[in-house]
C-alpha positions in Angstrom: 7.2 4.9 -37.4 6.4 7.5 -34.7 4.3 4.9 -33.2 7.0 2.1 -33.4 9.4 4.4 -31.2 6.7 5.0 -28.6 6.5 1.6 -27.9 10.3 0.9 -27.9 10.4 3.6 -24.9 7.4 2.6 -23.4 9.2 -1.2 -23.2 12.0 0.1 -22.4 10.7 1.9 -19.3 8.7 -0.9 -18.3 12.1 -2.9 -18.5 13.5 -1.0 -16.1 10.9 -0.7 -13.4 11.3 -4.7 -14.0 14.6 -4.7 -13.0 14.3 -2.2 -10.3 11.4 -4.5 -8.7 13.3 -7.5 -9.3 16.8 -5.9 -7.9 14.1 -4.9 -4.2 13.4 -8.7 -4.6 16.3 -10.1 -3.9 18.4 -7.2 -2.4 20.1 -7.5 1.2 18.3 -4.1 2.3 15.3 -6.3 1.7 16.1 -9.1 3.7 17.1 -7.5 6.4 14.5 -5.3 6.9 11.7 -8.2 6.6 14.3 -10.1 9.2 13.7 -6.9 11.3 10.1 -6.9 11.1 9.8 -10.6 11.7 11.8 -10.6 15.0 9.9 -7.2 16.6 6.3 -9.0 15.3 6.9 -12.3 16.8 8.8 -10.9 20.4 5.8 -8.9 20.8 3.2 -12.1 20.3 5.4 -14.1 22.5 5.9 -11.2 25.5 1.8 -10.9 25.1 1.7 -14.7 25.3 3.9 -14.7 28.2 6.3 -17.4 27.5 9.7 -18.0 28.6 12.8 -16.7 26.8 10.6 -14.4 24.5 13.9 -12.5 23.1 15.4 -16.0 22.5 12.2 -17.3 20.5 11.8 -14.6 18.2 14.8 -15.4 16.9 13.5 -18.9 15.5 11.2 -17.6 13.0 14.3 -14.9 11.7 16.1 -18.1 11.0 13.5 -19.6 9.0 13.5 -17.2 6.7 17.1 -16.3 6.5 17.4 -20.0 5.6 14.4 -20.2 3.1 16.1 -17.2 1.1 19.3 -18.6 0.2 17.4 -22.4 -0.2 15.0 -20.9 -2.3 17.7 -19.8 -4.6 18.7 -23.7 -5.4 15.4 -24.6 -5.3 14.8 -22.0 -7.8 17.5 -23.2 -10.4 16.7 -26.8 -9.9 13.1 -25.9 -11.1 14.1 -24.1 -14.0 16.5 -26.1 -15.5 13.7 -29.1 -15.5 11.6 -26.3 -16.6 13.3 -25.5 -19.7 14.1 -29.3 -20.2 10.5 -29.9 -20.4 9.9 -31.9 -17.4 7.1 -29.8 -16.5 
């Protein structure tokens, strides 16, 4: 029985770190922070490319993935409800 418990806890631990990750995943902080990332990244490459409007250009590949996060929600339930349907 001792046994039995140590694998309850250890599932239930494992649980949580699941929903931790998956609460990152989809958190705002998250988002942001990538958007963040995405925007300094891509001015740099277009200032060292020397193109016109650099500030103005980073923002393009921001808004893709802003977009593409809230898309892939739909996406996302579309799948799974064929999914579970058994359209695989």
């Amino acid at each position: 029985m001792d046994d039995l418990n140590k694998r309850v806890i250890n599932i239930e631990i494992r649980n949580k770190r699941v929903e931790t990750d998956k609460a990152w995943e989809t958190s705002l902080t998250r988002r942001i922070i990538i958007i963040v990332l995405t925007y300094i990244v891509a001015l740099l490459y277009l200032k060292v490319a020397d193109t016109t409007n650099p500030y103005l250009g980073a923002l393009i590949p921001c808004g893709g993935f802003f977009i593409s996060t809230f898309s892939l929600n739909v996406v996302k339930k579309i799948w799974i409800k064929k999914y579970r349907s058994g359209d695989k």
